[in-house]
C-alpha positions in Angstrom: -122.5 -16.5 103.7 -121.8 -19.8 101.6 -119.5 -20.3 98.5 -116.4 -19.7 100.7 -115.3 -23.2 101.0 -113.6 -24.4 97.7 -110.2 -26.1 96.7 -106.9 -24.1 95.5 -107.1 -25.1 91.9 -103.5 -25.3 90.9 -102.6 -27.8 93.4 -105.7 -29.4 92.8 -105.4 -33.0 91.6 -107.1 -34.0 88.6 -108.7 -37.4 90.3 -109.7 -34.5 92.9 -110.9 -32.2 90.6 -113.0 -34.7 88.8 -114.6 -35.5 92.4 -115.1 -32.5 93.6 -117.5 -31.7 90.2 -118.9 -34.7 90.3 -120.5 -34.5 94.0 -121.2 -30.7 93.2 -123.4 -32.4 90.2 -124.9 -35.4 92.5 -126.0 -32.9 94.7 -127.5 -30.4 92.0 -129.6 -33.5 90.7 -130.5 -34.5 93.6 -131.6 -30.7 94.7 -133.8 -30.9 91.5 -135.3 -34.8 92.2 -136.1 -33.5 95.7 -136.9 -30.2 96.0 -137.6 -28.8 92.8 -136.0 -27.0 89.8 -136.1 -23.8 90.9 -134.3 -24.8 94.0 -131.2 -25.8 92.0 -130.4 -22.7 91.7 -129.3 -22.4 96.0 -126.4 -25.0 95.0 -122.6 -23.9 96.6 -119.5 -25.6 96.9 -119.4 -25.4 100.4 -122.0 -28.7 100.0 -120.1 -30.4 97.4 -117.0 -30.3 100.4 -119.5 -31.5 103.0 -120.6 -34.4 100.5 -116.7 -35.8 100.0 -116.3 -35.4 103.8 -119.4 -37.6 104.8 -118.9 -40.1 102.4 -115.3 -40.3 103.5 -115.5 -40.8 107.2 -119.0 -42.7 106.7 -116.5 -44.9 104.4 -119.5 -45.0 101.6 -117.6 -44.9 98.4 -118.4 -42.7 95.4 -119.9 -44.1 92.0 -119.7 -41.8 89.7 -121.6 -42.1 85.8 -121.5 -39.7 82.9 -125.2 -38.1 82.9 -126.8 -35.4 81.0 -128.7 -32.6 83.2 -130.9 -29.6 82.2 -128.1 -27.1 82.8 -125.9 -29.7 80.5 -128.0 -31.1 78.3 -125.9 -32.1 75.4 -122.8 -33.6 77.0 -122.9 -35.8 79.1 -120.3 -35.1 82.5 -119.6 -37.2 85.4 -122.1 -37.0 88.1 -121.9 -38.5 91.3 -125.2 -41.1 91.7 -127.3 -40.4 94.2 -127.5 -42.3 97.6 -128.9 -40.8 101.0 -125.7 -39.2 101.5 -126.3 -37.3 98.7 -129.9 -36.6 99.3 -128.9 -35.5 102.7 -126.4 -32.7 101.6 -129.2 -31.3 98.9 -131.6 -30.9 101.7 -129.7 -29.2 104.0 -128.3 -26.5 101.0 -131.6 -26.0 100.4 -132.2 -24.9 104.3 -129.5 -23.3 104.5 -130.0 -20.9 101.5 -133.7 -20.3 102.7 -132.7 -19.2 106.1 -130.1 -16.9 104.4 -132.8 -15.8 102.2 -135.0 -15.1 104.8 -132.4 -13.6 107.0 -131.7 -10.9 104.3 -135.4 -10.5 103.7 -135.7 -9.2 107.6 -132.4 -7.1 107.4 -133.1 -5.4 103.9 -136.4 -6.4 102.6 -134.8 -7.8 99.9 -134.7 -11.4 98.5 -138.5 -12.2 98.7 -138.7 -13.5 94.8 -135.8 -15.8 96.0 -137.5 -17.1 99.4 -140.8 -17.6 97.6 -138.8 -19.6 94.9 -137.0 -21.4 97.7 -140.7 -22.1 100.2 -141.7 -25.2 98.3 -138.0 -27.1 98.4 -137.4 -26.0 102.1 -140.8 -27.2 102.9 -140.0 -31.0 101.4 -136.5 -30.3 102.9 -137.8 -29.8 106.3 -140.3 -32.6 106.0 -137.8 -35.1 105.2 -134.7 -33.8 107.3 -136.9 -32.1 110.2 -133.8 -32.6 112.6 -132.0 -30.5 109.8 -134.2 -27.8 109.5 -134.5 -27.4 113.6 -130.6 -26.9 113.8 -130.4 -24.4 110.9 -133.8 -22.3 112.0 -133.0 -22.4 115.8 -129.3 -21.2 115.3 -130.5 -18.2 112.8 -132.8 -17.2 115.2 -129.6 -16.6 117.5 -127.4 -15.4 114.8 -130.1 -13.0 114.6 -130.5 -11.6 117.7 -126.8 -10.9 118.5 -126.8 -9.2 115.1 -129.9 -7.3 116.0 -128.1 -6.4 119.3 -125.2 -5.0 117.0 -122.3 -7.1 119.1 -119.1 -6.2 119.5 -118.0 -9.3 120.4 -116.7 -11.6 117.2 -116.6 -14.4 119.1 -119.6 -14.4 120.6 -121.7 -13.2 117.2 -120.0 -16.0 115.5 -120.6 -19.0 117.7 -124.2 -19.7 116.5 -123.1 -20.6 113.2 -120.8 -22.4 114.6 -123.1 -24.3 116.6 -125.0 -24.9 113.7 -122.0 -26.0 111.6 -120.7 -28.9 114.2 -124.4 -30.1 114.8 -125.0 -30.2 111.2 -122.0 -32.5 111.2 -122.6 -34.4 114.4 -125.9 -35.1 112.4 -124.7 -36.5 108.9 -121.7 -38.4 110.6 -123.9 -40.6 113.1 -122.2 -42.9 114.5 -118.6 -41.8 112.9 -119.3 -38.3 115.0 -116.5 -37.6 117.2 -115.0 -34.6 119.0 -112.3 -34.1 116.1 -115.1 -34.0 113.6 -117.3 -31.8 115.7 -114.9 -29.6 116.9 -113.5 -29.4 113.1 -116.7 -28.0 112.0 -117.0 -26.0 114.6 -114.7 -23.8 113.7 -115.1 -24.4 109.9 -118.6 -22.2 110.6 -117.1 -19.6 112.7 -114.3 -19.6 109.6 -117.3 -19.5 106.9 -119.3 -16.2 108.9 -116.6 -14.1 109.5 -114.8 -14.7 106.0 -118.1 -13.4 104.7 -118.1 -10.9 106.9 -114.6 -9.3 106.1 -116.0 -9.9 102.7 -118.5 -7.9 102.8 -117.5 -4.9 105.0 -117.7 -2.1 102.6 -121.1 -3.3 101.0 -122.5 -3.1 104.9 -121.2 -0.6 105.8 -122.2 1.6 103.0 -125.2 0.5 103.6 -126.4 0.5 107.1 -126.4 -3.7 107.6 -124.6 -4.9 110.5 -121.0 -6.2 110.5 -119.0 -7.4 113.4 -116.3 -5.7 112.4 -117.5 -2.6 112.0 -118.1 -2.8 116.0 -115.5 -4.5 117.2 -112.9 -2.2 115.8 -114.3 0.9 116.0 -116.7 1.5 112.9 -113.8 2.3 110.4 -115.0 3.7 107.1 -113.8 1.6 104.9 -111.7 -1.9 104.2 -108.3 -0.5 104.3 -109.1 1.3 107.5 -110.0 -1.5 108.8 -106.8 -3.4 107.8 -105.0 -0.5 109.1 -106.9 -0.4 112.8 -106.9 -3.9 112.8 -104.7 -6.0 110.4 -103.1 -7.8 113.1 -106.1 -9.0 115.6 -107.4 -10.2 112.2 -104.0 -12.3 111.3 -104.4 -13.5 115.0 -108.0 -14.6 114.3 -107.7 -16.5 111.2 -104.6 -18.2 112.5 -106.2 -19.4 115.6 -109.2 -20.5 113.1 -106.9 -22.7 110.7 -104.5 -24.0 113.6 -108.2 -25.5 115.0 -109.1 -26.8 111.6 -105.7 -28.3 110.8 -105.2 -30.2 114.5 -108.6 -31.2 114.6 -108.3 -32.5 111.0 -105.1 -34.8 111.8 -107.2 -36.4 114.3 -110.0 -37.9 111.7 -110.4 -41.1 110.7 -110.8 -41.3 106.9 -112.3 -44.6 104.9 -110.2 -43.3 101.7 -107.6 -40.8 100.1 -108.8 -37.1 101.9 -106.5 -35.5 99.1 -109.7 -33.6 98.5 -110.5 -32.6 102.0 -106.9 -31.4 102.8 -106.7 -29.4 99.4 -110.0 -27.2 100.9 -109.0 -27.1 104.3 -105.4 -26.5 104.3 -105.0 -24.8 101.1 -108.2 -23.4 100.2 -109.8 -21.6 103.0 -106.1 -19.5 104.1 -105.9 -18.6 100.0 -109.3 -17.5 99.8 -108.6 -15.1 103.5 -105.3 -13.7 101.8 -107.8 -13.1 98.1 -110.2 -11.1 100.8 -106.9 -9.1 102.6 -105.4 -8.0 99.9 -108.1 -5.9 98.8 -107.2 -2.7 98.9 -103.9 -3.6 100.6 -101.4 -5.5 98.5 -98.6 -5.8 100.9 
């Protein structure tokens, strides 16, 4: 369900580019400070976003030093230092990929070796972000249960991640939290589970696991059946998603350049949808 959320690279600028890495490094070191090596190994993108857009509307600016690191330990890169923005962001990827760990565990049986490597750095995670750990656990548990329930409706099994998304943010904005910002990542999460979702249609569907799709357009075989049932409800969807994303994100208030943050959210997210379409459909 995570690794969605990443820039277009050719209109990428190189001050951006050099950003985005570094906080994806700050946040890795951090992981491994925190929570433990093994823990490192949870570490998306999505987090590196969520970093640049904290530290933006929170106004905290970035230092960023050239440090070695276990997975780099000859050359030195930039790395973004570590502040309690950072250390936020690496706890919560590390609840978040337990949960989704343990999610999978309970649907297939599989990913224990990974939750067991995960149960120490969630358990430091939880004890030092406990609000965290209470948004992500209670809003799996209803993710869970609609899934469990195999709904048909893809708005309603998509709202607890969501939820979880926009709390998440309420919670690492403070003060800065506002109704834009909430509503922004609000529909960022719904964006992030049904991507992965349409992602991953054929892989559940060959193999039993739910997918909201699956139901809500009458359990077509495969991908390009599904495109062909329901091509354009799906255009409609992930329209209405960005045209949320894109109003909500002219109404926030940032400290510095958001190059960055409009490269992801305006550029990103609708090229990695079309990537997903087109398979098995090139038109």
């Amino acid at each position: 369900m995570f690794g969605y959320v990443k820039p277009d690279l050719p209109y990428l600028y190189l001050k951006d580019d050099k950003l985005y890495k570094a906080l994806y490094c700050g946040v890795c070191k951090s992981i491994g400070k925190h929570c433990g090596q093994r823990a490192r190994l949870s570490l998306t993108y999505d987090i590196a976003f969520l970093s640049a857009f904290v530290h933006n509307l929170l106004g905290q600016d970035v230092e960023i030093r050239k440090e070695r690191c276990v997975a780099h330990p000859f050359l030195s890169r930039p790395m973004a230092s570590r502040d309690e923005i950072t250390e936020t962001m690496a706890c919560v990827n590390v609840a978040l990929a337990y949960f989704k760990t343990q999610d999978d565990v309970l649907d297939s049986g599989k990913g224990r070796l990974k939750r067991l490597f995960l149960s120490s750095g969630y358990k430091v995670a939880s004890e030092r972000y406990p609000q965290a750990a209470e948004i992500i656990g209670r809003n799996y548990a209803a993710l869970r249960a609609l899934e469990k329930e195999e709904e048909s409706s893809v708005d309603r099994v998509s709202e607890p991640f969501s939820v979880l998304m926009r709390e998440l943010s309420d919670l690492a904005l403070k003060d800065k939290a506002t109704e834009a910002t909430g509503e922004l990542f609000y529909y960022l999460g719904k964006w992030i589970y049904l991507i992965d979702a349409l992602d991953d249609y054929e892989k559940d569907v060959s193999k039993g696991d739910y997918n909201p799709f699956y139901y809500a357009y009458g359990r077509q075989k495969d991908f390009v059946s599904l495109i062909g049932k329901a091509g354009k409800d799906l255009n409609f969807v992930f329209a209405d998603l960005f045209s949320g994303i894109r109003n909500n994100l002219s109404q926030c208030v940032f400290s510095f350049n958001h190059d960055l943050i409009d490269n992801i959210l305006l550029r990103g997210l609708p090229e990695t949808t079309l990537g997903i379409l087109r398979k098995g459909n090139k038109k």
